[in-house]
C-alpha positions as CSV (number, residue, x, y, z in Angstrom):
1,X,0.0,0.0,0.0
2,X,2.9,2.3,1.1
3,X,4.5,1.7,-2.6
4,X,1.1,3.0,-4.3
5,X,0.9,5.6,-2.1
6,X,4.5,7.1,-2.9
7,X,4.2,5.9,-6.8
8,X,1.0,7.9,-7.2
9,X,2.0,11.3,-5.0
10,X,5.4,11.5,-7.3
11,X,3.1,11.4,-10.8
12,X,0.6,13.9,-9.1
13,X,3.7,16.0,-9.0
14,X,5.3,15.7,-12.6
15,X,1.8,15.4,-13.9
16,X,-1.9,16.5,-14.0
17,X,-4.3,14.0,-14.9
18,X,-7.7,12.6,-15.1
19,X,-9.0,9.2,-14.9
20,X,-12.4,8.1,-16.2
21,X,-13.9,4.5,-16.0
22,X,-15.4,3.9,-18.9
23,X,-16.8,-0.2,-18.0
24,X,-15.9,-2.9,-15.7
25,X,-15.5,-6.9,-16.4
26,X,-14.8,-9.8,-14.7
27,X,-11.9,-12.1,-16.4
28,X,-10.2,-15.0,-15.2
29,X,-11.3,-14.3,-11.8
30,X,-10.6,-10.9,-11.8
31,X,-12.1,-7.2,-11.8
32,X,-11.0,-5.1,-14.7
33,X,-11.5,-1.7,-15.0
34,X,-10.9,0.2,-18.6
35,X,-10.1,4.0,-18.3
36,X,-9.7,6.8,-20.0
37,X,-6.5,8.2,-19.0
38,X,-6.0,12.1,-19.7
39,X,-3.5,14.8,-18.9
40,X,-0.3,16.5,-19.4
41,X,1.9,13.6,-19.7
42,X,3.5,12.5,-23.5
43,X,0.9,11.7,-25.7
44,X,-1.9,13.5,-23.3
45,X,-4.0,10.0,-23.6
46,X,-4.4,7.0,-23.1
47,X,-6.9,4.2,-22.5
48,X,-5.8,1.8,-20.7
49,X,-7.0,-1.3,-18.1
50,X,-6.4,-1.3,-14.5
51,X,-6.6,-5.1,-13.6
52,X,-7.6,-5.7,-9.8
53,X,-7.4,-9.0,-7.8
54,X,-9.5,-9.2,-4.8
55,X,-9.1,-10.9,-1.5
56,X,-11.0,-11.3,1.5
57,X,-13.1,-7.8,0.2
58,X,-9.7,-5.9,-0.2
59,X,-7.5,-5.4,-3.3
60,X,-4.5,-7.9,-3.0
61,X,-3.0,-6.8,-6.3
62,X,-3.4,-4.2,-9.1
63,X,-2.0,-4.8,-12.6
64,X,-2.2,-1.3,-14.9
65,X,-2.4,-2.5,-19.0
């Protein structure tokens, strides 16, 4: 969690962005999320899926595609 944390404060720094969810899915036994990622970083967009694995009710691991 602490890794996340520090990975996503150091991009809100170098970049301003936006993410929108544009549908979720389940696949292989996991929760996939496709977003629409916007901002001032190279290329400005991107869509892109964030892949979640769930535990207990909690995220145990996040894959970004």
């Amino acid at each position: 969690m602490e890794a996340i944390k520090a990975w996503r404060s150091e991009n809100a720094k170098k970049f301003q962005h936006r993410v929108d969810p544009l549908f979720l899915l389940e696949r292989d036994g996991k929760t996939v999320v496709a977003c629409r990622l916007s901002g001032n970083f190279p290329n400005g967009a991107v869509t892109t899926n964030f892949v979640f694995t769930l535990a207990g009710g909690k995220i145990a691991s996040l894959v970004i595609e």
